[in-house]
C-alpha positions, -999 to +999 in steps of 0.1 A: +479-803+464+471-795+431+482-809+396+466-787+372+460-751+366+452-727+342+464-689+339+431-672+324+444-635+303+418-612+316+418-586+285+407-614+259+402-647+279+432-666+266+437-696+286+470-713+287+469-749+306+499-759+329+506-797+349+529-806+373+559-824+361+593-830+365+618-803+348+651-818+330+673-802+355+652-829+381+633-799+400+598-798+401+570-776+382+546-769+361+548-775+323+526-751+299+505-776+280+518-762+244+551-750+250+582-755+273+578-731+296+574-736+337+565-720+369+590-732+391+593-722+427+625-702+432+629-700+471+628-667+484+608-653+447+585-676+454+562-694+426+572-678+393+575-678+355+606-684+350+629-675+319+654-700+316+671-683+289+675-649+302+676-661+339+648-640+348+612-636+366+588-637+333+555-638+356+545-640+391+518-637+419+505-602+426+492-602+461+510-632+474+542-623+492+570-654+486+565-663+522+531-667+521+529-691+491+529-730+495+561-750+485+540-779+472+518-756+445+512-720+430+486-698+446+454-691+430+444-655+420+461-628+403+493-630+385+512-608+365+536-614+335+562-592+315+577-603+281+595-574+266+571-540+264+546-560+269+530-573+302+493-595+310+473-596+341+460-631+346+442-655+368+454-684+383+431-713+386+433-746+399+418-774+381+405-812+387+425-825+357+392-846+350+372-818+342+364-807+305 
């Protein structure tokens, strides 16, 4: 099970850093590193960004189907997020939280 990841921005290599933790609402997921925003895993959605706010998906897996995705951690690979007009493909990476 992994701890760590990164989502790396393919168009400009932006990477944004993400740990597990627990959220205040006493669910588990993944806190970004410089902000407050999670991936939470949102039963039949799946592993997703998560828009607390709005109540919305803000990102999520492309090619892994909800069902196919561990409950214990994100998958790796492609992932896709929307903020207004604008939307990112990324990468999903897991990390040894030891590693520079």
């Amino acid at each position: 099970m992994s701890t760590n990841f990164e989502l790396r921005r393919q168009t400009d290599d932006l990477v944004y850093s993400f740990a597990r933790a627990d959220r205040p609402d006493g669910l588990l997921g993944f806190k970004r590193a410089d902000r407050d925003l999670w991936i939470v895993f949102k039963g039949r959605l799946g592993w997703v960004a998560w828009d607390d706010e709005n109540q919305v998906v803000a990102g999520r897996p492309w090619n892994v189907l909800p069902e196919d995705q561990p409950a214990d951690c994100p998958p790796q690979g492609d992932w896709v997020s929307k903020k207004g007009n604008r939307s990112y493909v990324y990468e999903l990476v897991h990390v040894n939280p030891s590693d520079p």
